[in-house]
VOLOKOL-75199 format. One line per field, with one value per residue (C-alpha): x, y, z. Coordinates in Angstrom, 1 decimal, always signed. Layout:
REM residues N
X	[X ...]
Y	[Y ...]
Z	[Z ...]
END
This chain:
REM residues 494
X	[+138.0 +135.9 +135.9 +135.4 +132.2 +130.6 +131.3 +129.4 +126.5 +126.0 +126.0 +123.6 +121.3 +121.4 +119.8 +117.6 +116.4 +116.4 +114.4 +111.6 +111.7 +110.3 +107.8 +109.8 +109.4 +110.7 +110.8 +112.1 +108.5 +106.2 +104.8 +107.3 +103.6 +100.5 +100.6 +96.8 +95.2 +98.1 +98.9 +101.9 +102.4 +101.7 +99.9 +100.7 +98.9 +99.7 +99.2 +99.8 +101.4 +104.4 +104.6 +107.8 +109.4 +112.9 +114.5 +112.2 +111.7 +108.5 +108.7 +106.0 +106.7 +104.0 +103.8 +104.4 +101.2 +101.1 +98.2 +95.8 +98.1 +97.9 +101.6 +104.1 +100.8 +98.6 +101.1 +101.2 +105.3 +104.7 +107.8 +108.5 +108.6 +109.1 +108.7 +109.8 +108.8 +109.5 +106.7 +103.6 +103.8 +106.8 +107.7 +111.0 +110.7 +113.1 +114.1 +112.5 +113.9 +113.0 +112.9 +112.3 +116.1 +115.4 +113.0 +111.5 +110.5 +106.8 +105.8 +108.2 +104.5 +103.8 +105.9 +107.7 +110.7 +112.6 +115.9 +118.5 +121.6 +122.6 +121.2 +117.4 +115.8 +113.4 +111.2 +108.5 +107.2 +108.1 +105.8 +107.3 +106.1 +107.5 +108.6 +105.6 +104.0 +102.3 +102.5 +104.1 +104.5 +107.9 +109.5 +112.7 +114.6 +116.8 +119.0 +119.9 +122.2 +120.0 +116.5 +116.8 +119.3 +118.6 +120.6 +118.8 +120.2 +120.9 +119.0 +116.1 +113.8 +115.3 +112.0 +109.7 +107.0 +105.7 +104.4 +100.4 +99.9 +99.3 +102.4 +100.5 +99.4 +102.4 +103.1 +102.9 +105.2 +105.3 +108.7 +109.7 +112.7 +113.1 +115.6 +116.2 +116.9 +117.8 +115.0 +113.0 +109.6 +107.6 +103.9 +103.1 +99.7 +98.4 +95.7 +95.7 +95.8 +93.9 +91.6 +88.7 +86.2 +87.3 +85.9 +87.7 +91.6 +92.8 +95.9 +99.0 +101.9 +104.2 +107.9 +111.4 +114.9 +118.1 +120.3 +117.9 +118.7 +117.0 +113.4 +111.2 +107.5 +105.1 +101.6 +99.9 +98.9 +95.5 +93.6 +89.6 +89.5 +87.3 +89.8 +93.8 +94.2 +96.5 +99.1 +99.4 +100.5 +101.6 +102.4 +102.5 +101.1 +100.5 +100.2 +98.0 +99.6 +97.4 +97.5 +95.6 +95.0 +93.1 +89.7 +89.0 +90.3 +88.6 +90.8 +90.6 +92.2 +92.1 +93.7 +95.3 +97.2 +99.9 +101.9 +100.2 +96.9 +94.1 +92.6 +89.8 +87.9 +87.1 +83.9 +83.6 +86.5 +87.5 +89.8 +87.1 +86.6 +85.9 +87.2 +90.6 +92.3 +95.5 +95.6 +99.2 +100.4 +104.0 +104.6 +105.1 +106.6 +104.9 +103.9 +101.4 +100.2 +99.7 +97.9 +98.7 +96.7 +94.9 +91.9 +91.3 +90.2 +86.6 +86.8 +86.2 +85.5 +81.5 +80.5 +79.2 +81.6 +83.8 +87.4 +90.5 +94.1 +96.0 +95.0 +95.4 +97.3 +95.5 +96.0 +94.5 +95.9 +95.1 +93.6 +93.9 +90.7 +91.6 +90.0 +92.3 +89.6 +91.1 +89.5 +91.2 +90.6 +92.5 +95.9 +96.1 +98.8 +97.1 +94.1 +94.7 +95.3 +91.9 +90.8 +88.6 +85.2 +82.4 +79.7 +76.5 +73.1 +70.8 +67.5 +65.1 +61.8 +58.7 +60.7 +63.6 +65.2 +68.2 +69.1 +71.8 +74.8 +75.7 +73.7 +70.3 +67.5 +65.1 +62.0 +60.3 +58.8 +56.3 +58.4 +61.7 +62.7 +66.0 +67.7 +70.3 +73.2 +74.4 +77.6 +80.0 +83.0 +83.7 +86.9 +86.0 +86.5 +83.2 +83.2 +80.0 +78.8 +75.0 +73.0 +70.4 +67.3 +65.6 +65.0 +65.2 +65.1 +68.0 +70.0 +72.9 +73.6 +73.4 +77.2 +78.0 +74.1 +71.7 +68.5 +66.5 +68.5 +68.2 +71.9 +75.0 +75.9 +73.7 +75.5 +73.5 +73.5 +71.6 +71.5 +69.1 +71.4 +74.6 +75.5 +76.7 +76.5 +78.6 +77.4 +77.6 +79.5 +79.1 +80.7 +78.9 +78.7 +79.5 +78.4 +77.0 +75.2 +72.4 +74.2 +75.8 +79.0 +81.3 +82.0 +85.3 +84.7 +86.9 +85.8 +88.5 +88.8 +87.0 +87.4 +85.0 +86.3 +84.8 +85.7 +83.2 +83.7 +87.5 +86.5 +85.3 +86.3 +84.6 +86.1 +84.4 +85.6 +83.1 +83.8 +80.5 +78.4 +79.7 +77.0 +77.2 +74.5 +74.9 +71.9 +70.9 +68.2 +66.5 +64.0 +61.2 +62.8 +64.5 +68.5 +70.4 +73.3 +75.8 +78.9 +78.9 +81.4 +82.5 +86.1 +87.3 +90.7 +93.8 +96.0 +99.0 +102.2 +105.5]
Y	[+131.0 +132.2 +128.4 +127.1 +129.1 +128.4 +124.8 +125.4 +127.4 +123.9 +121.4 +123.8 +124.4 +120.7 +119.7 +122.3 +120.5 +117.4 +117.9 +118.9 +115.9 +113.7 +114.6 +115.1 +112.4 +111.9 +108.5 +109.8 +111.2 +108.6 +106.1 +102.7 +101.0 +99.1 +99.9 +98.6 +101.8 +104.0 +107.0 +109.4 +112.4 +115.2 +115.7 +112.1 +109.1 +105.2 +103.9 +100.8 +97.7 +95.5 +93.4 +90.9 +88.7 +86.9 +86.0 +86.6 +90.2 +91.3 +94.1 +96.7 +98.7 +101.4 +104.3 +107.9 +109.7 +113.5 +114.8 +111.7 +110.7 +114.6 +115.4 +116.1 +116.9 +114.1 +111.5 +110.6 +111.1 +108.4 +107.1 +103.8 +103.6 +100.8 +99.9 +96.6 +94.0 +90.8 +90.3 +92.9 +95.0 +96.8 +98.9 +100.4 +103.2 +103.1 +106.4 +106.9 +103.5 +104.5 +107.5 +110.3 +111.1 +112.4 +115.2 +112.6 +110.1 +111.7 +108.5 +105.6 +102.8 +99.6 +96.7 +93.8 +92.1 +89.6 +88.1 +86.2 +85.0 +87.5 +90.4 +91.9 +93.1 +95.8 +95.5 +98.6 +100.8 +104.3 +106.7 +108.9 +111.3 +110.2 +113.2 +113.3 +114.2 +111.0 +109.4 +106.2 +103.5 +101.2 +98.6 +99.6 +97.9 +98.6 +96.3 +96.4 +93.9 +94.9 +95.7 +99.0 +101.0 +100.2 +101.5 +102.1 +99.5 +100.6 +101.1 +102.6 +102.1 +98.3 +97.6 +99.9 +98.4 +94.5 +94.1 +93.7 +95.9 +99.2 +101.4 +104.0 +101.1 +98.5 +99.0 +97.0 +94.0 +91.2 +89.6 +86.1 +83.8 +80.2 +79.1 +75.8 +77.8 +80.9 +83.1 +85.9 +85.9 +89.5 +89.7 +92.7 +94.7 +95.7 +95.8 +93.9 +96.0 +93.3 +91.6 +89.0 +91.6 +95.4 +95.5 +92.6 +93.3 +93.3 +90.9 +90.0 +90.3 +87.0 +88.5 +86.1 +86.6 +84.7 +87.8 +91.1 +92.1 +90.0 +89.4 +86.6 +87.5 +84.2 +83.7 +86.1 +84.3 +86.3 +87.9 +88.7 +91.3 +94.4 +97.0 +96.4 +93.8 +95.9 +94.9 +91.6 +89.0 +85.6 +82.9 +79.0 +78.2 +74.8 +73.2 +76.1 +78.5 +81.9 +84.7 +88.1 +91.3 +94.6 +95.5 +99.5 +99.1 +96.0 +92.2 +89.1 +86.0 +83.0 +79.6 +76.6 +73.5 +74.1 +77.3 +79.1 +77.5 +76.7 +79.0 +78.3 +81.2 +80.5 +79.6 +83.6 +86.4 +87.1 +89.9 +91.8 +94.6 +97.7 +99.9 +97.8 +98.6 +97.0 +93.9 +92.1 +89.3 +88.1 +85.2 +85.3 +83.3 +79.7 +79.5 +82.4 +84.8 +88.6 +90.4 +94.3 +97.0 +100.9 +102.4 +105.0 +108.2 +110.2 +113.5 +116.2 +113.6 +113.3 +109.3 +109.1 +110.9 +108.7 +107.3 +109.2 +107.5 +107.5 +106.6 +103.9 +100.9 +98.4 +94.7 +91.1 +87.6 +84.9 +81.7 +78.6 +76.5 +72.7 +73.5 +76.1 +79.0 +81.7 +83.4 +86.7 +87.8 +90.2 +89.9 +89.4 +91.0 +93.9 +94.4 +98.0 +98.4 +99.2 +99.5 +97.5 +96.6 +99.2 +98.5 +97.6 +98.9 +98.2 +100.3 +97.6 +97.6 +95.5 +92.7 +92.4 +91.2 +90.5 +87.0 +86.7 +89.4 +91.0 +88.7 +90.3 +88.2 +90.2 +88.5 +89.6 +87.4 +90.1 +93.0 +94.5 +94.2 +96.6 +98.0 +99.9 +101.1 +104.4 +106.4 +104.3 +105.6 +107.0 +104.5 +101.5 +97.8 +95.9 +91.9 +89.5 +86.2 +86.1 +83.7 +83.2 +81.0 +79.8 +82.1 +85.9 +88.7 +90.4 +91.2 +93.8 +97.0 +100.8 +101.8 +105.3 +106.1 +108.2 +107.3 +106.8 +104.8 +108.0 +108.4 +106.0 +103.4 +100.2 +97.3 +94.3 +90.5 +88.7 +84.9 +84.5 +87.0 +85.6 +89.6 +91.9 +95.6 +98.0 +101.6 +102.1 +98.9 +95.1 +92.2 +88.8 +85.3 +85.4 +82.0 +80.3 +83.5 +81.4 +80.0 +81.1 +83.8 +85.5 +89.4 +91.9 +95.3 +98.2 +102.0 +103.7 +108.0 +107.7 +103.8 +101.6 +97.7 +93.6 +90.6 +88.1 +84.6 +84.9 +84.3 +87.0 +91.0 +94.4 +97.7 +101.0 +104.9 +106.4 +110.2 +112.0 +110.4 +110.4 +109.3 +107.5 +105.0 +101.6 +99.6 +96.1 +94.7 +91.8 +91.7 +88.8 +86.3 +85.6 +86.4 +86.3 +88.5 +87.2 +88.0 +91.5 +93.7 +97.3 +98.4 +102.1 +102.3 +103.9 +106.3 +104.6 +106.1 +105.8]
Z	[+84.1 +81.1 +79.8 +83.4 +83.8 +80.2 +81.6 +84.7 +82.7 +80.3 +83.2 +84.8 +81.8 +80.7 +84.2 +83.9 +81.0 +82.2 +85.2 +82.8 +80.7 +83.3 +87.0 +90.1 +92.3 +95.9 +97.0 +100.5 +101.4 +100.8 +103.0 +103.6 +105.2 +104.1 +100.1 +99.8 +98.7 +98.9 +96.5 +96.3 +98.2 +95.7 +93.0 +91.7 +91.2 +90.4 +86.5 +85.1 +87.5 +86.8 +89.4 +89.9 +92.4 +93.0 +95.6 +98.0 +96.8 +95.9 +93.0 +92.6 +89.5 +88.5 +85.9 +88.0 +86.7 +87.3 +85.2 +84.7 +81.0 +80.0 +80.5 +77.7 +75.3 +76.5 +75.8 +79.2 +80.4 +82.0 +84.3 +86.2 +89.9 +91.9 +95.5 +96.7 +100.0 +102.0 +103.1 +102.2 +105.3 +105.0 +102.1 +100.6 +98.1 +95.0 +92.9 +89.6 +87.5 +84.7 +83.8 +80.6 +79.6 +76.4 +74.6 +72.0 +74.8 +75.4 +77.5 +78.8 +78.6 +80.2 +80.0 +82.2 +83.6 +83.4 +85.0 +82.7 +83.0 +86.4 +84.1 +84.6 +82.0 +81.7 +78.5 +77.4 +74.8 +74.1 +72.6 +70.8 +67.7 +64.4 +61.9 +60.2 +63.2 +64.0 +67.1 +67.2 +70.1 +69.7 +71.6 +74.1 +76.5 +79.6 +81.8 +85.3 +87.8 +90.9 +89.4 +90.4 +88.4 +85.0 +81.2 +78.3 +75.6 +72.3 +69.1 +71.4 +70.3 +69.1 +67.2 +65.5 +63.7 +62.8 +59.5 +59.0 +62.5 +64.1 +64.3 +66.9 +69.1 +70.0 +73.6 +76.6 +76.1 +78.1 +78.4 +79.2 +78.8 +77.3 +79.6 +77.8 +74.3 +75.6 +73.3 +74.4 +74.0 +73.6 +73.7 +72.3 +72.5 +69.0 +65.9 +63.2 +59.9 +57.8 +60.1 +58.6 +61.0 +60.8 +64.0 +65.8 +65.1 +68.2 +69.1 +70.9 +68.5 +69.3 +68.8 +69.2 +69.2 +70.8 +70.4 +71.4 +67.7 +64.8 +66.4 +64.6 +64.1 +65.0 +64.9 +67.4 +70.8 +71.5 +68.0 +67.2 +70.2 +69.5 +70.8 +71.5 +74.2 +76.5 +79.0 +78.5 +81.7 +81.4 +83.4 +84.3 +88.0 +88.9 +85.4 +83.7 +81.3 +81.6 +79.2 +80.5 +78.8 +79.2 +77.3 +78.1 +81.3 +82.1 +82.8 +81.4 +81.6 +79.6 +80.1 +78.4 +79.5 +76.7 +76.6 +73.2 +73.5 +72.7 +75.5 +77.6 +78.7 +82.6 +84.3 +85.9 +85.5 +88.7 +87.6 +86.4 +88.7 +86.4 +89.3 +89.1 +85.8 +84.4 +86.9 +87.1 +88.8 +90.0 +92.3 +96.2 +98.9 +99.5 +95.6 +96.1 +93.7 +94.3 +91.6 +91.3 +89.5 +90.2 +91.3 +88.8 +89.5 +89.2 +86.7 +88.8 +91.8 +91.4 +92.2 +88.9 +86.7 +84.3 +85.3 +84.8 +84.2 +87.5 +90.9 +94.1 +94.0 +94.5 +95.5 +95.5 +96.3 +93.7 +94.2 +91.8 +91.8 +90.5 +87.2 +86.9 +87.7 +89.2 +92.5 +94.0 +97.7 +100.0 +100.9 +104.5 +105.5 +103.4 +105.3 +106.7 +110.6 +112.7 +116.2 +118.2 +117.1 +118.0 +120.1 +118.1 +118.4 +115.9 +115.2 +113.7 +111.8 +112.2 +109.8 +112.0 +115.1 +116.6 +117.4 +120.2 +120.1 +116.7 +115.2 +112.9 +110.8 +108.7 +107.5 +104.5 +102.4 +101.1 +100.7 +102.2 +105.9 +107.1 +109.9 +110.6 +113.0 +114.0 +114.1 +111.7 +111.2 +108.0 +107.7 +109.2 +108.5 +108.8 +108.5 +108.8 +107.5 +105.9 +106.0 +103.1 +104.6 +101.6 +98.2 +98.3 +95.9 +97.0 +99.8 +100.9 +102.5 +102.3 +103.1 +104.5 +104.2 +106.1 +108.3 +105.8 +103.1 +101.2 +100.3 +100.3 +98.5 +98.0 +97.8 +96.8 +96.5 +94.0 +93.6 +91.1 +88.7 +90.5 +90.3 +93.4 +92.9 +95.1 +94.3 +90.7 +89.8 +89.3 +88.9 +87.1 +88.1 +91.3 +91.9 +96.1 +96.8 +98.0 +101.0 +103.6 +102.7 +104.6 +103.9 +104.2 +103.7 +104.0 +103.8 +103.2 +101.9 +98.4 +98.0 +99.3 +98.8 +99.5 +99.2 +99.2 +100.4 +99.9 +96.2 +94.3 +95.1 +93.7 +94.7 +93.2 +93.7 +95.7 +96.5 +97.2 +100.3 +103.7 +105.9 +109.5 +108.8 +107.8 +106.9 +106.2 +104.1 +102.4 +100.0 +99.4 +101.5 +104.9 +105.3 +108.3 +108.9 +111.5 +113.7 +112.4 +113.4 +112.5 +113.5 +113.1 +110.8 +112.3 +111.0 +108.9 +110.4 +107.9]
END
């Protein structure tokens, strides 16, 4: 009885332990609708994306965050998570995959998967602290038969260090298979020790193996970047190979009609939202693309306070230009639920008039014209098309303003500087902003989000200003805005 209870007393304390290693999460709880925004219940957010589809099955694997990367000594304790649809609407929420099993795992990172030979495989970095007290990132590996429940392979890590790069940053690999040879390919986020510029050394590390236990180091795919070019993506659509990487938070793409290069860098960088961090993409149904990634936090949520690791998931659809340019817009089936369209009244200075129903020109060739409407709803869809009727200055909106434009967020269009700002944030070369564009914007709790055209999208955090006033404006020029409407969001049910 004596050795029946000591038993009891291990089992018990051993759990004990193990449910502090990694953040209690219950898939059970959260939301199985839209994902477009969406958070965990709790006091958890969304990190890094892995998107991945087969069979149908789209694959949505995240980092579980639960203190904005400060858990387990700021090392993160990051865990996977993954929640999985047919077709965008409806969502099933999977157990942790993933998941810290062991004290010296302080962070299970960003990585990929991959299917092979009736096996997936589940390729990421571990950061770990090394015993002399340094922390280290190296490569690990899991496999799965379903893509859910997933074994840690042995040596983990399997590979700790490439010669002539960083040991404390090589995370974030991306995986992908040779099915004619059989070789796995790693692309592996680093710095290079001995660059030509001290400044410009970092690179994707270009790792191969046939057996998952020698690995071949190549020439690195990506180099001369001035910080470590973080979770990698790659992928051949259509006839383009594209590589695409992280810069402080920030994505890029480049492109290449052969698998290693030579890289183009595109006409614009649609994935550059700087309030969209970590953007992935898998493929969909019909040969589409969706791209995955998070809305980052606001420190102590003030509009203009810097991001904080964790946040909303966030997604886009991708769109392949002929050139191989990439475009993103909403997803579709994405766009959150909302109620009919409001009825507009529009309060109108000496520069403006309404033209038909819905429909507003402002005229100012010698300064600004504006008007506004009353009593938008805090959540609220609002669609329109505007019209540009010659040269202009600027145009846009004041989004969850006040009468007098004092407060909200400005959102502007300029073709002259082919920019757009939303609040604090921009995006560059945003290119047929002198003729006519159609807008999509959704106001949703602290994220305000537009597409523009079904080309180009900028999202931002905005936290602070809740006003029911939404204006329109034009500066030094004629613009008309058409078709507008303004739709309350519902309440998402389970």
């Amino acid at each position: 009885m004596r050795h029946f209870l000591f038993v009891i007393t291990l089992l018990f304390l051993s759990s004990a332990v193990y449910a502090q290693l990694g953040v209690k999460y219950d898939p059970t709880i959260q939301s199985t609708g839209n994902m477009q925004y969406w958070r965990p219940k709790g006091d958890l957010f969304v990190g890094d994306c892995m998107p991945y589809f087969r069979n149908g099955k789209y694959s949505f694997y995240w980092l579980l965050d639960s203190a904005h990367h400060a858990s387990l000594k700021g090392l993160g304790g990051h865990q996977w998570a993954l929640s999985t649809t047919t077709d965008l609407k409806t969502w099933k929420q999977e157990p942790v995959v993933l998941g810290i099993d062991e004290e010296w795992e302080k962070s299970i990172c960003t990585g990929s998967i991959a299917y092979h030979k009736n096996t997936y495989y589940a390729f990421y970095a571990t950061r770990l602290i090394d015993k002399d007290g340094k922390v280290n990132e190296q490569l690990s590996y899991a496999t799965s038969k379903d893509g859910i429940h997933f074994d840690k392979q042995k040596p983990n890590p399997f590979y700790t260090s490439a010669t002539g790069y960083s040991k404390r940053d090589f995370r974030d690999p991306k995986v992908f298979i040779d099915e004619k040879t059989g070789e796995f390919h790693l692309f592996v986020s680093s710095w290079q020790e001995n660059s030509t510029l001290k400044h410009a050394g970092g690179a994707l590390v270009h790792l191969v193996s046939k057996d998952l236990k020698k690995w071949d180091l190549k020439e690195p795919v990506l180099t001369g970047q001035s910080a470590v070019p973080e979770c990698p993506d790659y992928f051949l659509w259509k006839g383009w190979y594209y590589l695409v990487y992280g810069h402080d938070g920030d994505t890029y793409y480049v492109k290449s009609k052969s698998p290693y290069g030579p890289w183009e860098e595109p006409k614009f960088q649609a994935f550059n939202e700087s309030w969209s961090n970590v953007l992935k993409t898998a493929s969909f149904k019909n040969d589409r693309r969706i791209a995955a990634s998070w809305v980052p936090s606001r420190r102590d949520n003030k509009d203009n306070n810097s991001e904080m690791f964790g946040g909303n998931a966030l997604f886009r659809e991708v769109i392949q230009r002929p050139d191989g340019t990439l475009e993103t817009k909403f997803p579709e089936e994405m766009i959150p639920a909302h109620g009919a369209p409001m009825n507009i009244a529009f309060v109108k200075d000496s520069f403006s008039k309404t033209e038909g129903e819905n429909t507003l020109l402002i005229n100012a060739p010698n300064g600004i014209g504006a008007a506004h409407i009353k009593n938008v709803p805090l959540n609220a869809r609002v669609t329109l098309e505007v019209e540009p009727l010659g040269p202009n200055t600027e145009y846009g909106f004041y989004l969850r303003s006040d009468e007098h434009a004092d407060k909200g967020y400005k959102t502007t269009f300029s073709a002259v500087n082919q920019t757009v700002w939303l609040g604090n944030t921009d995006i560059k070369a945003v290119q047929g902003l002198d003729k006519a564009i159609k807008i999509d914007l959704i106001m949703t709790d602290g994220i305000i989000d537009m597409s523009i055209d079904g080309k180009r999208c900028i999202v931002n955090r905005t936290l602070e200003q809740k006003g029911n006033v939404l204006w329109f404006y034009a500066k030094h020029g004629a613009v008309k805005f058409k078709s507008i409407k303004v739709s309350p969001l519902l309440e998402q049910t389970r």
